[in-house]
C-alpha positions as CSV (number, residue, x, y, z in Angstrom):
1,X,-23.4,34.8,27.3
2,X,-22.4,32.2,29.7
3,X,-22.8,32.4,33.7
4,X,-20.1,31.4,36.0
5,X,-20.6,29.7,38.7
6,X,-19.6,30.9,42.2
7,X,-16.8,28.0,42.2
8,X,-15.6,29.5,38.9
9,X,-15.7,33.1,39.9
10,X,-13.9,32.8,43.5
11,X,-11.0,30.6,41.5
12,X,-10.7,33.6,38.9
13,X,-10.4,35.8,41.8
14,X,-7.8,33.8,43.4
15,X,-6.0,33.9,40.2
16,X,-6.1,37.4,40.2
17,X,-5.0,37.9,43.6
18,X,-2.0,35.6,43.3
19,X,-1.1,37.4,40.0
20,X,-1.1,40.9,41.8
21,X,0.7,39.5,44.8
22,X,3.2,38.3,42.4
23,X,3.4,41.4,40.8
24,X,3.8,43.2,44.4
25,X,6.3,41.2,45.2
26,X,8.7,41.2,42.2
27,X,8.4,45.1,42.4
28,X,9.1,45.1,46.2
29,X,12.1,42.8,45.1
30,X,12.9,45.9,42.2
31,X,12.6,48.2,45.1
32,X,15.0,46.4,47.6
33,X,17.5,45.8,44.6
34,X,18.0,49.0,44.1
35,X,18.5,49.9,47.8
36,X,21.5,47.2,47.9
37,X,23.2,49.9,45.6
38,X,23.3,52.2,48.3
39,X,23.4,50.1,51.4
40,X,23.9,46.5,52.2
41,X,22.0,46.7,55.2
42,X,18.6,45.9,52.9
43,X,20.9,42.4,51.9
44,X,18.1,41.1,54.7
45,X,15.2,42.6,52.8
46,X,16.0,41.5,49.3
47,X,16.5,37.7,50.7
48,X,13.4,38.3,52.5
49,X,11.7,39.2,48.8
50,X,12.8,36.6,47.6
51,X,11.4,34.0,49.2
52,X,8.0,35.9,49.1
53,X,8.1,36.2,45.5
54,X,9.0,32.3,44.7
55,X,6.5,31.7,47.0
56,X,3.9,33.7,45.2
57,X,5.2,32.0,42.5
58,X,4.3,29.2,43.0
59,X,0.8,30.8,44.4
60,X,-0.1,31.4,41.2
61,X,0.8,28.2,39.6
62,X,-2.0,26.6,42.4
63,X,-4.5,29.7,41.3
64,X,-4.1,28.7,38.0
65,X,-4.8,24.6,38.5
66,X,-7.5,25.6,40.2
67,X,-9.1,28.3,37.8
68,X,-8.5,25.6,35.1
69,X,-11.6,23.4,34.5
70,X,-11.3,20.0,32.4
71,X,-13.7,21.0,29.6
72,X,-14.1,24.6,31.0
73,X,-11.3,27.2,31.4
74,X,-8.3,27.6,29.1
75,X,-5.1,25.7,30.7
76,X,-3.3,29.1,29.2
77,X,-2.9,30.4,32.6
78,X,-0.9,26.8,33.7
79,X,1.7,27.4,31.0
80,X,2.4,31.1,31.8
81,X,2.5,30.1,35.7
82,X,4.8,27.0,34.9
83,X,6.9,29.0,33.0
84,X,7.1,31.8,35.6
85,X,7.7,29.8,38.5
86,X,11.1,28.4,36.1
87,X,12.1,31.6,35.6
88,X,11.8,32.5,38.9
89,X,13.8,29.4,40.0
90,X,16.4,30.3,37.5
91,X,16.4,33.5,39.2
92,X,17.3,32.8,42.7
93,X,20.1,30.6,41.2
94,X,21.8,33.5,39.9
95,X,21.0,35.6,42.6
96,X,22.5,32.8,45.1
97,X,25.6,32.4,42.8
98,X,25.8,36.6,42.3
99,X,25.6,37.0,38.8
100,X,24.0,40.7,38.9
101,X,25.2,40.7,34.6
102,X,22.0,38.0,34.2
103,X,19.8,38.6,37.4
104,X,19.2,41.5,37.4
105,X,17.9,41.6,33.5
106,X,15.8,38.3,34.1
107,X,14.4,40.2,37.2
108,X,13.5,43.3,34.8
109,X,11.9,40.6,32.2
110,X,10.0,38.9,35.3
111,X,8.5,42.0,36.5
112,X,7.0,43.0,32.3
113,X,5.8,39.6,32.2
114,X,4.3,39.8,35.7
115,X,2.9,43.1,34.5
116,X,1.1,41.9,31.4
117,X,-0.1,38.6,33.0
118,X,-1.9,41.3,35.7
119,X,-3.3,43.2,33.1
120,X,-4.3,39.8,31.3
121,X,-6.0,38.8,34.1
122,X,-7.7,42.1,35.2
123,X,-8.8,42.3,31.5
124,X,-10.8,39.2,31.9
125,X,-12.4,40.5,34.7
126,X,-13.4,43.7,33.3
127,X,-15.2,41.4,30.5
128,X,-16.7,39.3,32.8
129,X,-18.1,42.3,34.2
130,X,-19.4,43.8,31.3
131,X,-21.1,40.5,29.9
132,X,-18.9,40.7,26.8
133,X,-16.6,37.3,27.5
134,X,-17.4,33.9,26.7
């Protein structure tokens, strides 16, 4: 069993929080979409969401750098967040340009990925916790 250092521990829980903002905000952005069905008065709210979530986008992309260690923690976490903040990106392109037929399917894939990245990262935790990770 290894111990982590405080440095290590408060840049796992930043990871975490930026994953759950993330996660937050791409179901606030879920919540607002479907609210633009009814009314376009929430057209304000869903921009809003937007930028929130590309900024917590790119949140977790800085949690992750910063969890990573050179010779310490996996540079997993990088990937997923790089990869994230380009789907993202690609999203408020077709959002911008109004292409519902591919946003609003990216936006569904966003939000499972966003999901399981939460649960990836909560699941480390719990085995930290429980002295059973490395």
């Amino acid at each position: 069993m290894t111990i982590r250092t405080t440095a290590e521990h408060r840049s796992l829980t930043f990871l975490q929080v930026a994953t759950a903002l993330q996660t937050l905000a791409i179901f606030f952005q879920a919540a607002t979409a479907g609210l633009l069905l009814s009314s376009s008065h929430t057209e304000v709210l869903h921009s809003v969401g937007a930028r929130v979530m590309y900024g917590a986008s790119m949140l977790y992309v800085l949690a992750a750098i910063l969890a990573w260690r050179p010779g310490g923690g996996a540079p997993r976490p990088i990937l997923y967040a790089s990869g994230f903040l380009v789907l993202a990106s690609v999203q408020v392109v077709l959002g911008i340009a109004h292409i519902p037929s591919l946003h609003v399917p990216l936006g569904v894939l966003m939000f499972g990925l966003s999901v399981l990245a939460l649960g990836q990262v909560l699941a480390a935790r719990f085995s930290e916790r429980s002295g059973t990770g490395s």
